[in-house]
ROROZA-832251 format. One line per 3 residues: number of its first residue (from 1); their letters; for each residue x, y, z of N, C-alpha, C, O. Coordinates in Angstrom, 2 decimals. Layout:
N
NUM> a> X Y Z X Y Z X Y Z X Y Z ~ ...
end
This chain:
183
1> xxx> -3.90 1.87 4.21 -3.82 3.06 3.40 -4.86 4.05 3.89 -6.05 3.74 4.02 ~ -4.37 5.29 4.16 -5.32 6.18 4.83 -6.01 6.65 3.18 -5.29 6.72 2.19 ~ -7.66 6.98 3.16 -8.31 7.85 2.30 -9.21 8.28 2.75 -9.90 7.79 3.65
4> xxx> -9.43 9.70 1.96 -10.50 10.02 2.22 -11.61 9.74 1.06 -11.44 9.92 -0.15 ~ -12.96 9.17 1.82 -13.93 8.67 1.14 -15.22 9.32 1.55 -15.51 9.51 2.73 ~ -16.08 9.72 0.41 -17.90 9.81 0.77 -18.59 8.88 1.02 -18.38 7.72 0.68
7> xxx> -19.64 9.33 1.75 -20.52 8.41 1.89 -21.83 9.37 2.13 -21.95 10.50 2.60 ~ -23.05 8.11 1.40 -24.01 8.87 1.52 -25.05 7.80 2.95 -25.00 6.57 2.94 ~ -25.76 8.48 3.85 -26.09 7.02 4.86 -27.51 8.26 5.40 -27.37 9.45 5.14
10> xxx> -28.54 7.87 6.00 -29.70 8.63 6.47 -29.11 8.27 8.29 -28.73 7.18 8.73 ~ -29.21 9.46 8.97 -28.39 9.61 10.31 -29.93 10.37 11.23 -30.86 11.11 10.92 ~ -29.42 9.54 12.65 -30.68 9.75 13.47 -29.90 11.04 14.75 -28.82 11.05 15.36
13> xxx> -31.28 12.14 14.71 -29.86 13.57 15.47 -31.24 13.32 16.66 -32.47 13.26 16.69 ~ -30.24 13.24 17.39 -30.87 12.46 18.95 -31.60 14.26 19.19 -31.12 15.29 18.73 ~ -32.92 14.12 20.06 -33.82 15.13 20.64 -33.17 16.43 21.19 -33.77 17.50 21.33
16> xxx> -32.14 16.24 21.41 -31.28 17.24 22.83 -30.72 17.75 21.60 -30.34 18.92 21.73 ~ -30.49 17.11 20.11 -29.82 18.27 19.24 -30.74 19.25 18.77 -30.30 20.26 18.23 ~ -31.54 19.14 18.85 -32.65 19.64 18.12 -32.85 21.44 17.66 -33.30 22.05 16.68
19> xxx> -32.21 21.80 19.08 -32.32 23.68 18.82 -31.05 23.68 18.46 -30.47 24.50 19.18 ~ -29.92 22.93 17.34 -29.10 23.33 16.59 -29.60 23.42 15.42 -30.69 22.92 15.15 ~ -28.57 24.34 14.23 -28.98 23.58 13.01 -28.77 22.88 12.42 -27.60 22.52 12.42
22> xxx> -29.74 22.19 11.52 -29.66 20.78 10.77 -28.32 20.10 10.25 -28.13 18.88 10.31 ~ -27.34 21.07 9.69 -25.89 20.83 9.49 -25.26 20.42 10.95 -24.96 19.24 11.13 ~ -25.07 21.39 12.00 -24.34 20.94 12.89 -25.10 19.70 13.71 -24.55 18.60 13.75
25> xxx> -25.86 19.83 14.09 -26.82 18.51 14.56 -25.94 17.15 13.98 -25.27 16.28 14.52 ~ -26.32 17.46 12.60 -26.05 15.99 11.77 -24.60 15.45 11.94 -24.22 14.28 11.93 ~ -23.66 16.94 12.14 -22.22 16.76 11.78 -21.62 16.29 13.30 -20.54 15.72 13.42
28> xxx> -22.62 16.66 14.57 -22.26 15.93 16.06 -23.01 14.69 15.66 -22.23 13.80 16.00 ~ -24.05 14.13 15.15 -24.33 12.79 15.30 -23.45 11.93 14.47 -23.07 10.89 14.99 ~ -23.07 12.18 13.28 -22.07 11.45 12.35 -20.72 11.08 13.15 -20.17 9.97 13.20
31> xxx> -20.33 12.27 13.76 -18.94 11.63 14.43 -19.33 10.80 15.85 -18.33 10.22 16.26 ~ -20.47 10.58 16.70 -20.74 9.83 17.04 -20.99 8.57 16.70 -20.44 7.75 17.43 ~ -21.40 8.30 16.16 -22.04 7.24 15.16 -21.27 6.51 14.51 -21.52 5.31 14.39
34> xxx> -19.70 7.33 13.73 -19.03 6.50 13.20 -17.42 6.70 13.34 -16.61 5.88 12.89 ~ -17.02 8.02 14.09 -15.79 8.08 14.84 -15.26 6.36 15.73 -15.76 5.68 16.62 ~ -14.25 6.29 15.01 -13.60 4.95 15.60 -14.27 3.58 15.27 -13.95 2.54 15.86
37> xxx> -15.19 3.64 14.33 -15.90 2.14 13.91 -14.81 1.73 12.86 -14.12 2.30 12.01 ~ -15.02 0.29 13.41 -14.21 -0.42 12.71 -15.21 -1.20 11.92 -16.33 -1.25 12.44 ~ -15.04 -1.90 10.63 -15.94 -2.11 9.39 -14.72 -2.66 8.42 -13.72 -2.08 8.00
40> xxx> -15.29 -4.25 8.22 -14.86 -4.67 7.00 -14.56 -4.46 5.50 -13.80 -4.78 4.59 ~ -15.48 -3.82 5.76 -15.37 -3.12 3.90 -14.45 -1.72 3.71 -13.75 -1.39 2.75 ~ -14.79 -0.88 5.28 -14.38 0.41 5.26 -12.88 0.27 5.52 -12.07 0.45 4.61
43> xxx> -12.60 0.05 6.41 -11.67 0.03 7.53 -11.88 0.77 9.13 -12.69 0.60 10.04 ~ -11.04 1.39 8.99 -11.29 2.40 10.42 -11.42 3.26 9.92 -10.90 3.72 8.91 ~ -12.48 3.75 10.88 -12.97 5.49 10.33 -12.43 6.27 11.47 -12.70 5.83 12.59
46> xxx> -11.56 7.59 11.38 -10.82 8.66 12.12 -11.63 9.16 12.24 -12.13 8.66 13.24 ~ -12.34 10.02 11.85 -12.93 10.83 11.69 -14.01 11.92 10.14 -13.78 12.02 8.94 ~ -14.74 12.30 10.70 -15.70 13.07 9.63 -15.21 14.20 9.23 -15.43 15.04 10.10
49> xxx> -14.62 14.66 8.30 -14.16 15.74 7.45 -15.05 16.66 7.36 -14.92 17.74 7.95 ~ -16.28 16.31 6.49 -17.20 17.72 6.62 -18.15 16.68 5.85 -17.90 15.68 5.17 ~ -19.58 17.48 6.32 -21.08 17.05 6.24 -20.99 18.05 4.80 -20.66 19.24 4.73
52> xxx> -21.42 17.07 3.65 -21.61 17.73 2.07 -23.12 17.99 1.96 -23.45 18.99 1.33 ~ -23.77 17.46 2.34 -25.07 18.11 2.44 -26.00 17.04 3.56 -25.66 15.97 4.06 ~ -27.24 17.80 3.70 -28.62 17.34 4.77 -29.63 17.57 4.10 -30.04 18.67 3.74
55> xxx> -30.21 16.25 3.84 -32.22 16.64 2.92 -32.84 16.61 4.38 -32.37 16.41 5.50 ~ -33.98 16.86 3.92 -34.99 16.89 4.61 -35.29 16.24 5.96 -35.10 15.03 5.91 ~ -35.75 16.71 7.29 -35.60 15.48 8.05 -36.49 14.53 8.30 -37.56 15.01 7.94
58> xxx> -36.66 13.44 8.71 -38.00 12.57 8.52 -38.43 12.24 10.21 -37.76 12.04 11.22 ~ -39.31 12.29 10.05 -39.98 11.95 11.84 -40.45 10.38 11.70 -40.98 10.09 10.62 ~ -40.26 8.98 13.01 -40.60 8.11 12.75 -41.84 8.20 13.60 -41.90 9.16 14.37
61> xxx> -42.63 7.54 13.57 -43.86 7.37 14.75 -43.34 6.78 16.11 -43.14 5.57 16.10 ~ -43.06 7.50 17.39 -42.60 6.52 18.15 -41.03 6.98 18.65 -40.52 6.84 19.77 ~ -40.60 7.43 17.77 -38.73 7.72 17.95 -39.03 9.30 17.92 -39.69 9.73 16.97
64> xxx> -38.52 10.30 19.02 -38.31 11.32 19.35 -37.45 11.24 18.27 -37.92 11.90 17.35 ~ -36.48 10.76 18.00 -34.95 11.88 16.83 -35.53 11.85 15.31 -36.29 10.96 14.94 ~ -35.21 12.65 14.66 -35.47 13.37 13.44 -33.92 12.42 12.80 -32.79 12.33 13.28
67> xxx> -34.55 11.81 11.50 -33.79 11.07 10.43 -33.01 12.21 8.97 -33.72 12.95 8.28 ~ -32.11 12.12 8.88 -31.83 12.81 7.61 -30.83 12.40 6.85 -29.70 12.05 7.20 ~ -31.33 12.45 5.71 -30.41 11.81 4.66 -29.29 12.38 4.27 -29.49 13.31 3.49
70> xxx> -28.50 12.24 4.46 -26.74 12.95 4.23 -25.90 12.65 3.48 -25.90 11.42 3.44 ~ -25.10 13.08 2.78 -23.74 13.22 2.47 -22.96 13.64 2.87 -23.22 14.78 3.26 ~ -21.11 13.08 3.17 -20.11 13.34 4.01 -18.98 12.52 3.82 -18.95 11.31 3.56
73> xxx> -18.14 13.24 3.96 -16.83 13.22 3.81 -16.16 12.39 4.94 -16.68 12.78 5.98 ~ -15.11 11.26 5.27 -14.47 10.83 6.41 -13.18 10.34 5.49 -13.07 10.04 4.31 ~ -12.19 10.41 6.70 -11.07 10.01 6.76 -11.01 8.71 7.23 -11.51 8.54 8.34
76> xxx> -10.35 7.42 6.50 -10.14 6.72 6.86 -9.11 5.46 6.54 -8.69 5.13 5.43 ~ -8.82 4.83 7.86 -7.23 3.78 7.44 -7.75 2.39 7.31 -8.25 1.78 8.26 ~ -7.61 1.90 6.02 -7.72 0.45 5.89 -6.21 -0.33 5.09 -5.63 -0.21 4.01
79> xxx> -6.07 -1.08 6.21 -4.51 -1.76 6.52 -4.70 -2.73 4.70 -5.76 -3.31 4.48 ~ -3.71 -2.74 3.77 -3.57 -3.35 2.67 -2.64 -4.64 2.16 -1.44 -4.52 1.92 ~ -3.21 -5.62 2.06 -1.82 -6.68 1.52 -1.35 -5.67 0.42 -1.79 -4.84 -0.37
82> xxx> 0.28 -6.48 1.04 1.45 -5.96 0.45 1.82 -4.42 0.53 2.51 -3.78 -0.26 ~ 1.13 -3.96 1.76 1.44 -2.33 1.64 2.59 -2.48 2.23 3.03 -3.48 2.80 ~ 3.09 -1.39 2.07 4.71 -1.23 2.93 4.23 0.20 4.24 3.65 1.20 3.83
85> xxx> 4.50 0.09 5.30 4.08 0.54 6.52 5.56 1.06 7.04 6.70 0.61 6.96 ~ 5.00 2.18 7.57 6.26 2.47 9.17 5.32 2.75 10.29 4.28 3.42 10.28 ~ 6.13 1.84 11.68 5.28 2.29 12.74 6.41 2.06 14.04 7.62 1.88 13.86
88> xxx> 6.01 2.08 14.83 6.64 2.02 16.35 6.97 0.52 16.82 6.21 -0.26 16.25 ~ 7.57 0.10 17.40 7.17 -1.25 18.39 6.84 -0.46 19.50 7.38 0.62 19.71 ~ 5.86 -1.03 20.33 5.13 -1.32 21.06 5.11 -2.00 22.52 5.18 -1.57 23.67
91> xxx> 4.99 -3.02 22.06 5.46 -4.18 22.59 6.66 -5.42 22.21 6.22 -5.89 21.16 ~ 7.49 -5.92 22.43 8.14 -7.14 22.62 7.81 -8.45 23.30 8.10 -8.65 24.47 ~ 7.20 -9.32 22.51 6.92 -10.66 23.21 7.90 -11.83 22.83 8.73 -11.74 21.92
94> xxx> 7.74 -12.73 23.47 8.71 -14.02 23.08 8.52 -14.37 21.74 9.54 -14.64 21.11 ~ 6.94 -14.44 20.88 6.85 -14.68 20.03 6.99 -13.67 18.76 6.82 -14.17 17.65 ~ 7.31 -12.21 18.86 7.41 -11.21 18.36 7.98 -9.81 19.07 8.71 -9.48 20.00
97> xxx> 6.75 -8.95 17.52 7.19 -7.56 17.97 5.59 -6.90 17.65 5.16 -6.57 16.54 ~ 4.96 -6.82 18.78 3.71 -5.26 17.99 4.19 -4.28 18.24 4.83 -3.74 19.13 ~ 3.61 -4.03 16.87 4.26 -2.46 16.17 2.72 -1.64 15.47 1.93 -2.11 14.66
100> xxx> 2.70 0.02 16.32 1.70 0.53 16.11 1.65 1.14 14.32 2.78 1.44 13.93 ~ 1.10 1.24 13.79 0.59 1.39 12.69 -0.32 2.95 12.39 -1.11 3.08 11.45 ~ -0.02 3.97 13.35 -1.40 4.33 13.50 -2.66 4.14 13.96 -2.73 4.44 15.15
103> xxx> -3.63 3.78 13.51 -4.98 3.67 14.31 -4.79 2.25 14.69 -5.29 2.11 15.80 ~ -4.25 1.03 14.23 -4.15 0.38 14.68 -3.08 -0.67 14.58 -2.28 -0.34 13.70 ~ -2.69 -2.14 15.31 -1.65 -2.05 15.77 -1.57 -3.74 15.02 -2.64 -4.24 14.66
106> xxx> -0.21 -4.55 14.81 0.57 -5.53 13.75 1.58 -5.62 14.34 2.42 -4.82 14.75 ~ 1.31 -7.58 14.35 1.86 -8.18 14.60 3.33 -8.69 13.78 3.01 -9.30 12.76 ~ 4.36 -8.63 13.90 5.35 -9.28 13.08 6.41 -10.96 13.98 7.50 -11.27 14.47
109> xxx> 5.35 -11.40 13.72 5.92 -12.71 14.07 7.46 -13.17 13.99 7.82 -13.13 12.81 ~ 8.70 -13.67 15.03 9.64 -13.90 15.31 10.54 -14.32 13.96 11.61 -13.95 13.47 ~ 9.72 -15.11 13.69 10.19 -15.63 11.98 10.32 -15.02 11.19 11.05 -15.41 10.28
112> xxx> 9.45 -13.23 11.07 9.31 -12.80 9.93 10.33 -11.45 10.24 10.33 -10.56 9.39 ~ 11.21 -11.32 11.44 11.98 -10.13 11.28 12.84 -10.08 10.33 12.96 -9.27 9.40 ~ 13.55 -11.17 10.66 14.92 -10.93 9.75 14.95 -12.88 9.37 14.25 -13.73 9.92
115> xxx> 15.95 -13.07 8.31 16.43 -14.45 8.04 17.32 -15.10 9.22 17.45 -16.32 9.23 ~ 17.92 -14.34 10.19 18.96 -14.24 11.16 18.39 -15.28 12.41 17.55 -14.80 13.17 ~ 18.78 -16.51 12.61 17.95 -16.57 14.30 17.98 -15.47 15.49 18.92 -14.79 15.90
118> xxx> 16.57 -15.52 15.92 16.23 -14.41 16.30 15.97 -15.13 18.31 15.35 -16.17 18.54 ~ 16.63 -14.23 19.44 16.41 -14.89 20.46 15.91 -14.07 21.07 16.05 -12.89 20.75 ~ 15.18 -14.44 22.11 14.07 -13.43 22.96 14.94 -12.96 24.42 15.58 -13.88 24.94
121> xxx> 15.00 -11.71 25.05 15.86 -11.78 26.40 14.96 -11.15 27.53 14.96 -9.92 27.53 ~ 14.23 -11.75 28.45 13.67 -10.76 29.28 13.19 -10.20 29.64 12.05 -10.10 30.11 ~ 14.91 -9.08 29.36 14.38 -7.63 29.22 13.41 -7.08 27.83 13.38 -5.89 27.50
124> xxx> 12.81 -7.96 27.25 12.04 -7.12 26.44 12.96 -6.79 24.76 12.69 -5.91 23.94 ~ 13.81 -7.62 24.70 14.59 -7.63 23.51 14.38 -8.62 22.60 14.11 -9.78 22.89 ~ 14.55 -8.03 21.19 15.02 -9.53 20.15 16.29 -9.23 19.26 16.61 -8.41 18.39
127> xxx> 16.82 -10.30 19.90 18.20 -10.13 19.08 18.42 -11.12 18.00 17.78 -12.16 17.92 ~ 19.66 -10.62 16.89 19.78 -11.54 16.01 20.98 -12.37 16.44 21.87 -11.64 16.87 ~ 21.21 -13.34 16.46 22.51 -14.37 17.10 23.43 -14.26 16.12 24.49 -14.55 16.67
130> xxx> 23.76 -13.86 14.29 25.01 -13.87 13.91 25.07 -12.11 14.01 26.00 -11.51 14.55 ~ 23.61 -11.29 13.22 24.01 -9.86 12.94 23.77 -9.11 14.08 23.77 -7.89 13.91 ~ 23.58 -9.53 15.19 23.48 -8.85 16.37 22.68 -7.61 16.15 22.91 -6.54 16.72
133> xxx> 21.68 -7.83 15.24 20.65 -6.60 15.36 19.72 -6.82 16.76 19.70 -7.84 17.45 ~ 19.03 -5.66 16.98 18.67 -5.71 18.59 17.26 -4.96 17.76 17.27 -4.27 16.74 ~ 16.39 -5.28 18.41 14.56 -4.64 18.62 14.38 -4.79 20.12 14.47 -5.71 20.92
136> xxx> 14.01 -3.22 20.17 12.97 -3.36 21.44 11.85 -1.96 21.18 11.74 -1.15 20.25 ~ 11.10 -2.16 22.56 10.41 -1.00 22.15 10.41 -0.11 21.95 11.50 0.23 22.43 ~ 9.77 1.22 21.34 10.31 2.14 20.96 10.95 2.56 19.56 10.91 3.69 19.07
139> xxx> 11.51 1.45 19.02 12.25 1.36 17.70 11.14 1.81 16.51 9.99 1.40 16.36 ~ 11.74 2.59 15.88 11.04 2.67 14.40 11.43 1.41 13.68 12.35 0.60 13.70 ~ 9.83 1.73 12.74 10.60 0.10 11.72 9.96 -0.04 10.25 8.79 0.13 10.61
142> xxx> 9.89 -0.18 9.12 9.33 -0.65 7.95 8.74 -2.51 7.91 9.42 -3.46 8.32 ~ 7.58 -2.58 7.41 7.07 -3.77 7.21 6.04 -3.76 6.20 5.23 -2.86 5.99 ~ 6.15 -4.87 5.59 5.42 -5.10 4.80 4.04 -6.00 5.50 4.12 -6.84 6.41
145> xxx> 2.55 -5.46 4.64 1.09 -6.01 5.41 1.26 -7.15 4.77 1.55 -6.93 3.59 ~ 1.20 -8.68 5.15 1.25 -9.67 4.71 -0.05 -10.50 4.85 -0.31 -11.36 4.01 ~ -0.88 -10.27 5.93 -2.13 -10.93 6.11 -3.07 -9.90 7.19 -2.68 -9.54 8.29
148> xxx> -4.12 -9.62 6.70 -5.38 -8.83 7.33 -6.49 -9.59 7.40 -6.98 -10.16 6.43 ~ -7.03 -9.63 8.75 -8.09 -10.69 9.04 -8.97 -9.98 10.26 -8.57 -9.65 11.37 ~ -10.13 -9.87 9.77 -11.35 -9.55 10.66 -12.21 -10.22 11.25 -13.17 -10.73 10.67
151> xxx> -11.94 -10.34 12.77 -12.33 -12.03 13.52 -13.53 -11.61 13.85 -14.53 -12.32 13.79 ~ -13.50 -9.53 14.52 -14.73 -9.33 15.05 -14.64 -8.07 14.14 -13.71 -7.59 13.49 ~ -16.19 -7.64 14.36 -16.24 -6.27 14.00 -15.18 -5.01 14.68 -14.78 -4.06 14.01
154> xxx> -14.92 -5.16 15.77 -14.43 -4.12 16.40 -12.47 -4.43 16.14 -11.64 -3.69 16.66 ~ -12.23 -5.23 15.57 -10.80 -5.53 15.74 -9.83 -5.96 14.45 -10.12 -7.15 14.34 ~ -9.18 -5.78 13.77 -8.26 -6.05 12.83 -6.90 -6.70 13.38 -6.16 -6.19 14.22
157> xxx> -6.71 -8.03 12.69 -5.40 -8.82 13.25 -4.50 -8.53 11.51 -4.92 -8.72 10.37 ~ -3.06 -7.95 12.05 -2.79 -7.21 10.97 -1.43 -8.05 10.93 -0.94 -7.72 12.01 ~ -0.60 -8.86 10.40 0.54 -9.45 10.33 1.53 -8.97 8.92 1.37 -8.72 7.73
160> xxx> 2.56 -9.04 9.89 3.46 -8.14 9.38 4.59 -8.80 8.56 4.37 -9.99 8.35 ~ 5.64 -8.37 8.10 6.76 -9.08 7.60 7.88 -7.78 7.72 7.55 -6.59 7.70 ~ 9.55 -8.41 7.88 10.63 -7.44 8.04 11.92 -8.27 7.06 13.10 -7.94 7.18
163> xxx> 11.63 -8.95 6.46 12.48 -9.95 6.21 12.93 -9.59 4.61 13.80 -10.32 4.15 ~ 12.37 -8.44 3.69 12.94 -8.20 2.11 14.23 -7.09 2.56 14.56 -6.97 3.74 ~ 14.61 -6.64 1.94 15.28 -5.34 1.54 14.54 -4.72 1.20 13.62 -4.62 0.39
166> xxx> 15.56 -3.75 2.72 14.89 -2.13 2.58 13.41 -2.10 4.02 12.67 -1.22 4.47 ~ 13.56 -3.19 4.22 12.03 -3.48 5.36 13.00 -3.70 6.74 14.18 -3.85 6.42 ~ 12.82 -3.75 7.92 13.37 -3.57 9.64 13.35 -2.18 10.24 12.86 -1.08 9.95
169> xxx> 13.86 -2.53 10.88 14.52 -1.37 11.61 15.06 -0.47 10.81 16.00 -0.70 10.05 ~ 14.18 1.15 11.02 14.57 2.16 10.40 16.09 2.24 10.06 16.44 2.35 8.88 ~ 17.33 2.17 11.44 18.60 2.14 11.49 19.19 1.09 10.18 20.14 1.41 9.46
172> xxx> 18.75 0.35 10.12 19.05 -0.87 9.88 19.44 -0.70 7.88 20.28 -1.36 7.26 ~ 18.62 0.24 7.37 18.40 0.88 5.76 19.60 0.56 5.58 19.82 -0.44 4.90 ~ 20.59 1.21 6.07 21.90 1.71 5.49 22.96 0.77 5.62 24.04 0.97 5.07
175> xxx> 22.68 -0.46 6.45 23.59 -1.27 6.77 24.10 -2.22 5.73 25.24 -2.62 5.48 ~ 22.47 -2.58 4.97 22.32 -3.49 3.56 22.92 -3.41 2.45 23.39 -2.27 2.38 ~ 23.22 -4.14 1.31 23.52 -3.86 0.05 23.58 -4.62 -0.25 24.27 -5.49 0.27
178> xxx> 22.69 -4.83 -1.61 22.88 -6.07 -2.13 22.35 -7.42 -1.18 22.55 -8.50 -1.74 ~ 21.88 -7.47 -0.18 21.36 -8.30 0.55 22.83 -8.57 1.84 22.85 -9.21 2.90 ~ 23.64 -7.96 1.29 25.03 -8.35 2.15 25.20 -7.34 3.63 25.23 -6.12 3.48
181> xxx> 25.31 -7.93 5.03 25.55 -6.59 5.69 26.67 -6.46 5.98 27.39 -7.39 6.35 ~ 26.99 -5.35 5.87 28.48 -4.33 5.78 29.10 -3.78 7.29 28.68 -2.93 8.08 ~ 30.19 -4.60 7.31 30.49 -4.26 8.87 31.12 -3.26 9.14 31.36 -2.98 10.31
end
């Protein structure tokens, strides 16, 4: 779920910023600092919206950069059980489909496309053996977040599901009813 959230954090504006002012200084070190961090609690941070304020700056003994205590605004995506998602495939593997998400990217395991046996070809396909639905890359698709797990700081393993109504392949919406597909 993308939001935007504050935060208040004291930020170090490296020497070379120094003949800016205290706002812009702070507002190039913030998107350094936390543009593209990935964080358990947060999620992924896109980007810094706008610097809400700068106190005072503090000098350490020893450290050339000037410290200041801030408030600020960022944009950011943290992947949710049970959210419902649209994203791209990606990739096609024997054992699946990654599918981009935005900032970052989910796995939907072979099992979890459809109820249909599902066979791998190759060329980079998964087909269904009775409904002859086809995935490859490129395809739009709906999924539900079924499991989010943070092994490292820098990485989110995001697993997916395609298997309710109303969830696959974008194409795929209109085919359903009632769980029945309509030839």
């Amino acid at each position: 779920m993308y939001k935007l959230v504050s935060m208040r954090d004291s930020v170090r504006v490296d020497p070379s910023l120094l003949g800016k002012k205290p706002m812009e200084a702070v507002d190039v070190s913030l998107r350094k600092a936390y543009e593209g961090l990935m964080d358990r609690q947060v999620g992924v941070v896109l980007c810094i919206t706008k610097v809400e304020s700068v106190g005072e700056g503090k000098i350490i003994p020893g450290d050339a950069g000037v410290y200041y205590d801030t408030v600020f605004e960022m944009l950011i995506y943290r992947p949710e059980l049970h959210e419902v998602v649209e994203g791209t495939i990606i990739e096609i593997v024997d054992f699946g489909a990654f599918i981009r998400l935005g900032p970052i990217d989910g796995l939907v395991h072979i099992s979890q496309i459809t109820d249909d046996y599902i066979s791998y070809s190759k060329d980079g396909v998964l087909m269904g053996r009775e409904s002859k639905r086809v995935l490859k890359s490129g395809d739009k698709v709906r999924a539900r977040i079924i499991t989010v797990s943070y092994k490292h700081s820098q990485s989110a393993k995001v697993g997916l599901t395609m298997r309710q109504p109303g969830l696959g392949k974008i194409d795929w919406a209109g085919e359903e009813e009632g769980g029945v597909v309509l030839a």
